[in-house]
Each structure stands twice: as structure tokens, then as C-alpha cells.
C-alpha positions as CSV (number, residue, x, y, z in Angstrom):
1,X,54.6,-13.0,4.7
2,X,51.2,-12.4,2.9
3,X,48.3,-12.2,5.0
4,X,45.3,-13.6,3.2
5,X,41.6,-12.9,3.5
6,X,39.7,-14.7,6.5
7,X,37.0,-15.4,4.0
8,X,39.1,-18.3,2.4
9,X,39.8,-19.9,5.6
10,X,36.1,-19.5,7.0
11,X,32.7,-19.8,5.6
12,X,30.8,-17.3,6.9
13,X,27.3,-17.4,6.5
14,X,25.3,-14.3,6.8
15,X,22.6,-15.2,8.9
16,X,25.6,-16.1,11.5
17,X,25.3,-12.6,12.2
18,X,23.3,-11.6,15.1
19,X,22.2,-7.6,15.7
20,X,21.3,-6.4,19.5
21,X,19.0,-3.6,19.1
22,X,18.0,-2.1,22.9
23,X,15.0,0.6,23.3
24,X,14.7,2.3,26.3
25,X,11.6,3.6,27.0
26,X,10.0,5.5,29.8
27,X,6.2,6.9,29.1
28,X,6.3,6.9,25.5
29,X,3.0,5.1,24.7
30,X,2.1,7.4,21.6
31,X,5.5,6.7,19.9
32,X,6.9,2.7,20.9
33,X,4.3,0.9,18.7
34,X,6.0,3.0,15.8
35,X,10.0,2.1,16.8
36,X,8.4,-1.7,17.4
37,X,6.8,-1.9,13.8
38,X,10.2,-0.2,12.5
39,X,12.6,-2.8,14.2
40,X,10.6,-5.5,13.2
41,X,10.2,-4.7,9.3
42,X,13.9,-4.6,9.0
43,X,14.8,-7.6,6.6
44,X,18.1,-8.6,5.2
45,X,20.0,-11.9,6.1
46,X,20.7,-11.7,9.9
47,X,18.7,-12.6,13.4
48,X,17.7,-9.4,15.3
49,X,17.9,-9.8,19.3
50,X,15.8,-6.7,20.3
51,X,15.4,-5.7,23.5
52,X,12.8,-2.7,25.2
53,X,13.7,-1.6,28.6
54,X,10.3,0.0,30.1
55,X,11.7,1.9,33.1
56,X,8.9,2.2,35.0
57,X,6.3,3.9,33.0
58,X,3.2,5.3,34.3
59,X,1.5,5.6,30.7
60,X,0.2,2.3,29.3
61,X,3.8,1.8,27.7
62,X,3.6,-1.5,28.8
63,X,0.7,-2.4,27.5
64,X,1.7,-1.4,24.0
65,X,4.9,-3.3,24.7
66,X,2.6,-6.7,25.4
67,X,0.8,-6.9,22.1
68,X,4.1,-7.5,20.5
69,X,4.6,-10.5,22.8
């Protein structure tokens, strides 16, 4: 028995593909505006889900965080 590619069976489409990116953060005002530009220049043929997790930050992490809203 020959097992053939799935590719002939399926088409797959790239932008079917889906990446989870998760930042946590916790007082890190000074540097998540950066790792927010980075995520969101990424370009290629795929959806990003991203995901920041502010856990509890006293700094105005969360106020960075907004603006990309």
C-alpha cells in the first residue's frame, strides 16, 4: 500500500492557517509598544490570533496596551 500526499486529497489554502501568539506582560510599559509593533508587522499568508495577558501591572502597561485597541 502507497500512502499518498494529503495535499492531493485536500486543498489547503494558506490563509486556512491560524497562529496564536500570547504575551504576557506584567509592568513592562517601556518595552510592550515594541513586541506590539513587532507582532503586528509580521506579514505572510496566515491570520494572527494575538493575545497580551497584563497581569496586574502597576505601570501604565495598560494604557500602552489600549492604543492598540
Amino acid at each position: 500500500m502507497t500512502v499518498e500526499p494529503m495535499r492531493q486529497y485536500y486543498k489547503i489554502t494558506m490563509k486556512s492557517i491560524t497562529i496564536s501568539i500570547v504575551t504576557p506582560t506584567y509592568n513592562q510599559a517601556q518595552f510592550i509598544g515594541q513586541t506590539i509593533e513587532s507582532i503586528l508587522s509580521q506579514e505572510g499568508d496566515f491570520f494572527i490570533d494575538y493575545i497580551i495577558v497584563n497581569d496586574g501591572s502597576t505601570d501604565n502597561t495598560s494604557e500602552v496596551i489600549e492604543k492598540y485597541d
